[in-house]
C-alpha positions as a LaTeX table, in Angstrom:
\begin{tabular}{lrrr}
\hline
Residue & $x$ (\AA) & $y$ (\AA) & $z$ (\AA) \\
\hline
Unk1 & 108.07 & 115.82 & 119.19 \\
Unk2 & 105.77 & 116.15 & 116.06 \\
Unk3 & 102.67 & 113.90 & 116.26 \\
Unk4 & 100.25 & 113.06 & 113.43 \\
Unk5 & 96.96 & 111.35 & 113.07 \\
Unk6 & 99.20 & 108.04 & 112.08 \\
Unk7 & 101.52 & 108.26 & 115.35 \\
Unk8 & 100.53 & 109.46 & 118.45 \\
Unk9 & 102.96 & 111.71 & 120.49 \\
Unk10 & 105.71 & 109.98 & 123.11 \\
Unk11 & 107.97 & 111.99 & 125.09 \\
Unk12 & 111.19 & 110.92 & 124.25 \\
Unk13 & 113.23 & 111.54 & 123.31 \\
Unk14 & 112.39 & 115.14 & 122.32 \\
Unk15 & 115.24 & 115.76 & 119.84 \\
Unk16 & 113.61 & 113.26 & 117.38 \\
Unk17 & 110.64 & 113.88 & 115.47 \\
Unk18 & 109.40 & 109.97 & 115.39 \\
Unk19 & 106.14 & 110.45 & 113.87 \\
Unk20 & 108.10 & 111.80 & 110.91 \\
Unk21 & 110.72 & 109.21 & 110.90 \\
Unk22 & 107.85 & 106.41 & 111.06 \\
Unk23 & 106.07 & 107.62 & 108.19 \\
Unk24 & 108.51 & 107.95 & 105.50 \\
Unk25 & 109.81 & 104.26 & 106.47 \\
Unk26 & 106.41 & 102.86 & 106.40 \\
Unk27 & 105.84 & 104.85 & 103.14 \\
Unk28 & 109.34 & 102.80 & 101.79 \\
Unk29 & 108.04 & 99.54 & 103.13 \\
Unk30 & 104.46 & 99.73 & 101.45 \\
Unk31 & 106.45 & 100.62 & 98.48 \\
Unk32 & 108.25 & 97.40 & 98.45 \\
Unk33 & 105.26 & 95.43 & 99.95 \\
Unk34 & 103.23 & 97.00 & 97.10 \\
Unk35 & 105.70 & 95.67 & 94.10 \\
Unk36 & 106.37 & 92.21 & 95.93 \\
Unk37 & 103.27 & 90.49 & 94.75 \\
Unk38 & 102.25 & 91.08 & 90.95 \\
Unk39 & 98.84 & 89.53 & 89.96 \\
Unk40 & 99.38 & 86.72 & 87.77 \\
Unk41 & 97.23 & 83.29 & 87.12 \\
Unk42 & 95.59 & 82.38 & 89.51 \\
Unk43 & 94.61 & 85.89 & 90.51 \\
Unk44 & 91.98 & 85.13 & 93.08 \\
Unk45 & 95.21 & 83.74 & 95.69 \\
Unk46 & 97.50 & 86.53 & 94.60 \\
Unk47 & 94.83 & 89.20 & 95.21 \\
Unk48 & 93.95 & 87.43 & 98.53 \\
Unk49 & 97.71 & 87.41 & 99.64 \\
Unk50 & 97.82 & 91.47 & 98.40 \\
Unk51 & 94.65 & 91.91 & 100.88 \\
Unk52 & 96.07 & 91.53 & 103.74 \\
Unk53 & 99.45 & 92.67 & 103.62 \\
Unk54 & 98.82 & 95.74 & 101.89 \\
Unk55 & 95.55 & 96.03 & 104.01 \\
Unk56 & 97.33 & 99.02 & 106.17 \\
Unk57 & 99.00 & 98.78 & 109.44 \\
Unk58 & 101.80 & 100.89 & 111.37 \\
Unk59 & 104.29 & 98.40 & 109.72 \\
Unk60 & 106.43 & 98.62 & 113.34 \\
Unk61 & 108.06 & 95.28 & 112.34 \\
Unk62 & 110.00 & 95.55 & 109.32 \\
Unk63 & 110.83 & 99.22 & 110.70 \\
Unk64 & 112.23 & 97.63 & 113.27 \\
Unk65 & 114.26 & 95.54 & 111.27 \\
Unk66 & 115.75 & 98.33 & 109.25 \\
Unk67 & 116.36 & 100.22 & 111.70 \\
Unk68 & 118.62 & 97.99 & 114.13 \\
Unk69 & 120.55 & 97.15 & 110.50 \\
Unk70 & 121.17 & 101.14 & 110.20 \\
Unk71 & 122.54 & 101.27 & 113.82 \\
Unk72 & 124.74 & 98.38 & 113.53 \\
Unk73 & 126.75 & 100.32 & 110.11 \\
Unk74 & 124.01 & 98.61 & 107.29 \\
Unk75 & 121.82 & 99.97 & 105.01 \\
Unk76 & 118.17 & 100.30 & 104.25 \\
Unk77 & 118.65 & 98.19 & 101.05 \\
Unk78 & 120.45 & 95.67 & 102.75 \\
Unk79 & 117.86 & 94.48 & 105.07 \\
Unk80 & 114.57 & 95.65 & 102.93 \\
Unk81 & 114.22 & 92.25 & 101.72 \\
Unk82 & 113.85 & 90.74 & 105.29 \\
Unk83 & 111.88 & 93.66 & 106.25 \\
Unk84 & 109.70 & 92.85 & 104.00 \\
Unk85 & 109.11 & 89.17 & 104.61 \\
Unk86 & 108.79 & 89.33 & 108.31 \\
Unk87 & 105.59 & 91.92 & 107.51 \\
Unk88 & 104.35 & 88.92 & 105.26 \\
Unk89 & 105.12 & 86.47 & 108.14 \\
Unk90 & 103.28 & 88.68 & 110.58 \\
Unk91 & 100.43 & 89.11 & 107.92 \\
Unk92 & 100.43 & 85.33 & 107.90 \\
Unk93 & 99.99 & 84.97 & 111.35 \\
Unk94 & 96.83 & 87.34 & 111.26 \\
Unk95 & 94.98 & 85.62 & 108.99 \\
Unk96 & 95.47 & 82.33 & 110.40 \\
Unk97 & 94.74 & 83.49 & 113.85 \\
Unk98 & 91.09 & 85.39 & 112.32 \\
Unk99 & 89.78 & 82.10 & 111.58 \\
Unk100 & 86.95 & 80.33 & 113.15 \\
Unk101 & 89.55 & 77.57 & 113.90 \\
Unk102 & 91.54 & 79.74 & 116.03 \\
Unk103 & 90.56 & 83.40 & 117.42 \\
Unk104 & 87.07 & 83.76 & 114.52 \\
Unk105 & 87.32 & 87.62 & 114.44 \\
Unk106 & 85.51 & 89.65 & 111.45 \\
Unk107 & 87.50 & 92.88 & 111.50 \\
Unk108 & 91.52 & 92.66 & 110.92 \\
Unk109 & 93.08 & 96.87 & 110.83 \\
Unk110 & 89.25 & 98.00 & 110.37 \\
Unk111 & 88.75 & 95.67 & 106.89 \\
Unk112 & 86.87 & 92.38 & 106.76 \\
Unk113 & 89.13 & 89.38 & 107.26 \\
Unk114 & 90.49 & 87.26 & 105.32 \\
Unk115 & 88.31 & 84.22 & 104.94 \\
Unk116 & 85.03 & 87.09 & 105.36 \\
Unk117 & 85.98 & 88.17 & 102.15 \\
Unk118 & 87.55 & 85.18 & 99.75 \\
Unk119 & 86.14 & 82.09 & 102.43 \\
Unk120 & 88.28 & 80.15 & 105.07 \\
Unk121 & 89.95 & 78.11 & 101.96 \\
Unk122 & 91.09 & 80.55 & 100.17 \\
Unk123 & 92.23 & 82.77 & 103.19 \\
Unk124 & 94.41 & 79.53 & 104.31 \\
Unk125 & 96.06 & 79.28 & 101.23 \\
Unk126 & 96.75 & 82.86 & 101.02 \\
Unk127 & 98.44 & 82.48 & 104.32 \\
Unk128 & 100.23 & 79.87 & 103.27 \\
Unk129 & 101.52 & 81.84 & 100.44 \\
Unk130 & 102.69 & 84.56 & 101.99 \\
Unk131 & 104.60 & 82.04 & 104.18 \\
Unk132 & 106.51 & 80.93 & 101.43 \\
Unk133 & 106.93 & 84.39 & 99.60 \\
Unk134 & 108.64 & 85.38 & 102.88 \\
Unk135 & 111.39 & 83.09 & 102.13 \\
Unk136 & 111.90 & 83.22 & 98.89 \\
Unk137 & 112.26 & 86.90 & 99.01 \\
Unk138 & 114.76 & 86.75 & 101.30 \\
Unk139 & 116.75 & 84.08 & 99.86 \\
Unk140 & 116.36 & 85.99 & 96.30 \\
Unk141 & 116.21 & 89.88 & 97.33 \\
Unk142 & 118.68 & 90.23 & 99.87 \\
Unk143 & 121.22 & 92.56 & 97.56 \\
Unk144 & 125.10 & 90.28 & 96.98 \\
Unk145 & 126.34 & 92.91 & 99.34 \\
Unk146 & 125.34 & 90.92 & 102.36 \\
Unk147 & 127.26 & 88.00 & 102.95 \\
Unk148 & 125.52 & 84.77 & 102.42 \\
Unk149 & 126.18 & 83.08 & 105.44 \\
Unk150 & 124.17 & 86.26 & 106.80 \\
Unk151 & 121.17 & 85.45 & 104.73 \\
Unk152 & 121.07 & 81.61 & 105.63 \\
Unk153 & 121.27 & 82.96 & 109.50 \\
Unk154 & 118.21 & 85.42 & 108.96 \\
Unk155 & 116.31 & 82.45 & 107.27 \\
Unk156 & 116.93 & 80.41 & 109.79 \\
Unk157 & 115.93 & 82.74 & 112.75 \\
Unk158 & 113.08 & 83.54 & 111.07 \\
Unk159 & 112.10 & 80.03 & 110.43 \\
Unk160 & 112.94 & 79.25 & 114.40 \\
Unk161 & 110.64 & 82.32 & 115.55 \\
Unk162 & 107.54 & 80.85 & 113.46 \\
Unk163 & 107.45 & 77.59 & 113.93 \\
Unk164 & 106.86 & 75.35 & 117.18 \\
Unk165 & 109.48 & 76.82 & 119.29 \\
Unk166 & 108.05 & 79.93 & 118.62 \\
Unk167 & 104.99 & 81.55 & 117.45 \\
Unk168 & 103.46 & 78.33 & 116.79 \\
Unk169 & 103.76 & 76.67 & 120.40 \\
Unk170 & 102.95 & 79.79 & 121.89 \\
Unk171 & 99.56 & 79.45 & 119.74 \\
Unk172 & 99.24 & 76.40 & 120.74 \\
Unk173 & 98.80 & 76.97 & 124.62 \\
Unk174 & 97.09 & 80.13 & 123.76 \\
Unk175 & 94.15 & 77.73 & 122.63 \\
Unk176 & 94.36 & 75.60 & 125.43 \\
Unk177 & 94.46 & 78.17 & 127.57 \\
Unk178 & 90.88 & 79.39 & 126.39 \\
Unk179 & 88.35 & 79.22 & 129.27 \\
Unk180 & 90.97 & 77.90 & 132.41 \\
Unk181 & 90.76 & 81.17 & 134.71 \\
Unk182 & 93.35 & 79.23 & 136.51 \\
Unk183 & 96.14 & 80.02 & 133.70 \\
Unk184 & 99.32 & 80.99 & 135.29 \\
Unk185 & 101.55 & 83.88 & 135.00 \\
Unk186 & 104.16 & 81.42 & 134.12 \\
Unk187 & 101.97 & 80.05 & 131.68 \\
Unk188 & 101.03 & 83.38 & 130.18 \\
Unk189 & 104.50 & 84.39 & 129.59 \\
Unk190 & 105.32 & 81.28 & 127.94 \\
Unk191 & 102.41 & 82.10 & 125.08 \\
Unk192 & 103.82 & 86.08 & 124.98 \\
Unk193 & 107.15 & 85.15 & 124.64 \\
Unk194 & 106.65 & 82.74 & 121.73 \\
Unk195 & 103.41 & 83.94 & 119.78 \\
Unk196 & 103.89 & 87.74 & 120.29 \\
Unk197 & 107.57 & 88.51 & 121.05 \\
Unk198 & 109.45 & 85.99 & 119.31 \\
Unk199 & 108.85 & 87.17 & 115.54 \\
Unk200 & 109.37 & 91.23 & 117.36 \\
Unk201 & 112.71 & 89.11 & 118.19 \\
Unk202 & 113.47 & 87.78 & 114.87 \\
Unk203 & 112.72 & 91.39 & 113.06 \\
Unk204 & 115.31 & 93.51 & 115.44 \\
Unk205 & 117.93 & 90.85 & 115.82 \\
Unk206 & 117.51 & 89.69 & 111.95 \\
Unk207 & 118.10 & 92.84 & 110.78 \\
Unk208 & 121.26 & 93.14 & 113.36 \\
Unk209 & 122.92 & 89.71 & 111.55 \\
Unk210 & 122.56 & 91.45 & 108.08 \\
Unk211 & 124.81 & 94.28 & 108.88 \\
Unk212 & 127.33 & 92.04 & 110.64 \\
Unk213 & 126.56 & 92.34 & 114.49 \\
Unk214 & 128.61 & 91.01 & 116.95 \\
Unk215 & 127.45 & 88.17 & 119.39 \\
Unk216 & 127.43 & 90.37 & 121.79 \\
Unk217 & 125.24 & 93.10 & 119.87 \\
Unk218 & 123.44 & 89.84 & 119.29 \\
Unk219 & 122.92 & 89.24 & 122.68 \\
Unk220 & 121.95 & 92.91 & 123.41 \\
Unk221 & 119.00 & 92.95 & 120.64 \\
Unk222 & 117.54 & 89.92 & 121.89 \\
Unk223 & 117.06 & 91.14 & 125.31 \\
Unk224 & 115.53 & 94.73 & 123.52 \\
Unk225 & 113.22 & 92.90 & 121.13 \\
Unk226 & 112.33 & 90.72 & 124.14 \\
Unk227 & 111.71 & 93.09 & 126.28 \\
Unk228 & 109.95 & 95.51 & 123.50 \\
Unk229 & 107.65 & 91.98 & 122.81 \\
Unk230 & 106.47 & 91.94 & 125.87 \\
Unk231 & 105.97 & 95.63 & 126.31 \\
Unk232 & 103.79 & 95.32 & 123.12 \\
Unk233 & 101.30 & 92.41 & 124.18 \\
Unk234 & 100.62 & 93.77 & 127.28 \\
Unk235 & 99.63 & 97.15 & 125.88 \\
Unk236 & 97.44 & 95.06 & 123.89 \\
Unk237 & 95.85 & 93.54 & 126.35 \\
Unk238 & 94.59 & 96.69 & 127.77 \\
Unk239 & 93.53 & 98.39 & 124.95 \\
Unk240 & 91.49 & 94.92 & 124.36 \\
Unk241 & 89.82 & 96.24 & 127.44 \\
Unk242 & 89.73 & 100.33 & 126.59 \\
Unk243 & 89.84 & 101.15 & 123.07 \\
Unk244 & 87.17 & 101.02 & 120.69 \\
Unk245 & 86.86 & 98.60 & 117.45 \\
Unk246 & 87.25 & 101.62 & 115.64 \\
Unk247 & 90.30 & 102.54 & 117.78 \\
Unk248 & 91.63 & 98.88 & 117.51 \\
Unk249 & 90.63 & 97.86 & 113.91 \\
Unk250 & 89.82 & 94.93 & 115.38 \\
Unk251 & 86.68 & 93.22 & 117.30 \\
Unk252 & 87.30 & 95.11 & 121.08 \\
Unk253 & 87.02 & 92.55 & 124.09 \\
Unk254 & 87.56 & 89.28 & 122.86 \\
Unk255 & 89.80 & 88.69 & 125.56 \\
Unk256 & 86.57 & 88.68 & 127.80 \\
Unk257 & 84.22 & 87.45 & 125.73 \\
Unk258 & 86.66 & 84.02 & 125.09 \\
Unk259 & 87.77 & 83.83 & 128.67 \\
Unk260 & 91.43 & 84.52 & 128.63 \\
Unk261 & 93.61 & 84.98 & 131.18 \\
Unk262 & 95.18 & 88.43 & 130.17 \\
Unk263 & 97.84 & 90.73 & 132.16 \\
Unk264 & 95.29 & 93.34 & 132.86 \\
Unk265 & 93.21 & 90.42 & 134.48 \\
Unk266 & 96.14 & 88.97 & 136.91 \\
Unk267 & 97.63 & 92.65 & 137.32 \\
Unk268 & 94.89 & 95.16 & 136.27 \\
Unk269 & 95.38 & 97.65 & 133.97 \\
Unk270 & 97.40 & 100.76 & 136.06 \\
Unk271 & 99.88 & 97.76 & 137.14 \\
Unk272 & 100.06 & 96.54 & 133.74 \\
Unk273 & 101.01 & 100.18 & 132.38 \\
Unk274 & 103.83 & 99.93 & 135.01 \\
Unk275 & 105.68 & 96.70 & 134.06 \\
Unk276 & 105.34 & 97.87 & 130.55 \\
Unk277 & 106.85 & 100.86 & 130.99 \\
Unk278 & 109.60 & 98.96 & 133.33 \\
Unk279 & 110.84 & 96.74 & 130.30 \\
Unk280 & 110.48 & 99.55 & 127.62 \\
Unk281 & 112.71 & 101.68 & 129.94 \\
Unk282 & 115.29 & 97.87 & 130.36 \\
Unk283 & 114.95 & 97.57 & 126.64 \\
Unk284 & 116.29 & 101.50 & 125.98 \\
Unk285 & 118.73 & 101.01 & 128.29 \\
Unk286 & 119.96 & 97.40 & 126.12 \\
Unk287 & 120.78 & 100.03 & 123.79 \\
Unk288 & 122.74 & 102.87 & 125.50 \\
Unk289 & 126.38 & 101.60 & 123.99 \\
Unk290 & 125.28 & 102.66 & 120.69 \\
Unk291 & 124.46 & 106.51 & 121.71 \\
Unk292 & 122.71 & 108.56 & 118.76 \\
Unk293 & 122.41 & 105.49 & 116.61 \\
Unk294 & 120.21 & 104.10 & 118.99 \\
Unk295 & 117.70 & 106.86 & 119.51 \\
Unk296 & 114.79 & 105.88 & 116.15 \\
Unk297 & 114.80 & 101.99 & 118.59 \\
Unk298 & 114.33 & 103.98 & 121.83 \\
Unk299 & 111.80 & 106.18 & 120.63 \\
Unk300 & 109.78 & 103.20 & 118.77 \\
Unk301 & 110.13 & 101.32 & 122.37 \\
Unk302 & 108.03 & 104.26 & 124.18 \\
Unk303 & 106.01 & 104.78 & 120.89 \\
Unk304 & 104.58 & 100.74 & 121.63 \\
Unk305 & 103.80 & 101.66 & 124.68 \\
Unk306 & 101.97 & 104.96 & 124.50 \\
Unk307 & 100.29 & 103.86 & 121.58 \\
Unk308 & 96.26 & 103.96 & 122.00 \\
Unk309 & 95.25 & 101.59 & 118.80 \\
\hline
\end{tabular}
């Protein structure tokens, strides 16, 4: 395995050289991030909404996305639209949740936020549209080679996975579960699976639909991207806990400091590790009927979890 300073090293599988792999994909997706919003009157929204989606990131979701098209038999072109928008629904989601309405952090991938740099009015609006962007560009992008009753299926997912069935209710008891050290594991699964793992969902199983999966591939993604989701918000809730702002681009601790009930905090951390490594390894093995085609989703799957920022 080749590492770089982008993508630390995982150990498997060995074969693949996923540092490699991730960086020319995220180069392609920052490509077509980068030409997806000209400046135009009024500048001041369109260079808020450029801001924050081209602000950096590992860009794991739409790569996730174009890679579960490529092992179902599709294309990068085919799904680059949807790529695309779920990294502007995901860059949504961050700068809503940096505002002093919701989590009021400074620091979003080690740049001011948002609303620090073009105020909480501007920074809502810019969220807003991105939110729209998202599905216009899939409704307008997505190349005539897909089928259209694929498109309206991906804009529907993707409309299920953000709204209150999904990332939004799981924001919603996030909030109310600020301050109640009596928050259940129950409970705390309920806000993973909807706020963190849901739009993970929509990316993997989104970009399954647009190269004509079966329901049963269907049903396989979901339980990887589920699985992967949950993998991925427990590892960051320990690095909350371990790594550095500088490490995390992000204020460290504000788990703590807002009194959340975190997996680290009901398991501790070594435990933690261990279930997240259990449902990487049942997420891989979601995967297995697709042999070599499946290998970039494995080795992302152990990448989320041996990840330190």
């Amino acid at each position: 395995m080749v590492a770089t300073d982008n993508f630390q090293k995982t150990s498997e599988p060995a074969q693949f050289n996923l540092a490699a792999y991730l960086n020319e994909r995220q180069k392609l997706c920052d490509t077509s991030l980068d030409q997806s919003i000209p400046i135009i009157y009024p500048e001041k929204i369109y260079e808020a909404m450029r801001y924050s989606l081209l602000a950096g990131g590992k860009r794991v979701r739409p790569i996730l996305c174009l890679a579960t098209c490529e092992m179902i038999g599709g294309t990068v072109d085919m799904a680059m639209a949807t790529a695309c928008a779920v990294e502007m629904l995901h860059t949504m989601s961050l700068i809503h949740d940096d505002l002093p309405a919701m989590d009021n952090d400074d620091y979003r991938r080690g740049k001011l936020t948002n609303h620090k740099v073009y105020g909480e009015d501007i920074a809502i609006l810019a969220g807003d549209g991105l939110l729209a962007l998202a599905f216009e560009f899939v409704a307008t992008k997505t190349p005539q080679n897909v089928p259209i009753e694929r498109t309206l299926q991906v804009i529907a997912r993707l409309a299920q996975a953000l709204g209150a069935a999904g990332l939004v209710g799981g924001q919603v008891v996030d909030l109310e579960s600020e301050g109640k050290s009596d928050t259940s594991l129950e409970t705390l699964n309920f806000i993973h699976n909807h706020k963190t793992a849901a739009l993970l969902e929509a990316c993997v199983v989104c970009g399954g639909i647009i190269a004509g999966a079966s329901l049963e591939d269907v049903q396989k993604l979901t339980r990887y991207s589920q699985n992967i989701g949950l993998a991925f918000q427990i590892i960051d809730d320990i690095l909350d806990i371990t790594a550095t702002q500088e490490q995390l681009g992000k204020t460290a601790g504000k788990d703590l400091k807002a009194e959340k009930v975190t997996y680290p905090s009901l398991w501790g951390i070594e435990e933690s590790r261990t279930k997240a490594k259990e449902l990487v390894d049942q997420a891989c093995a979601e995967l297995e009927s697709f042999g070599e085609k499946a290998v970039p989703l494995q080795a992302i799957a152990h990448f989320i979890i041996n990840r330190n920022h």
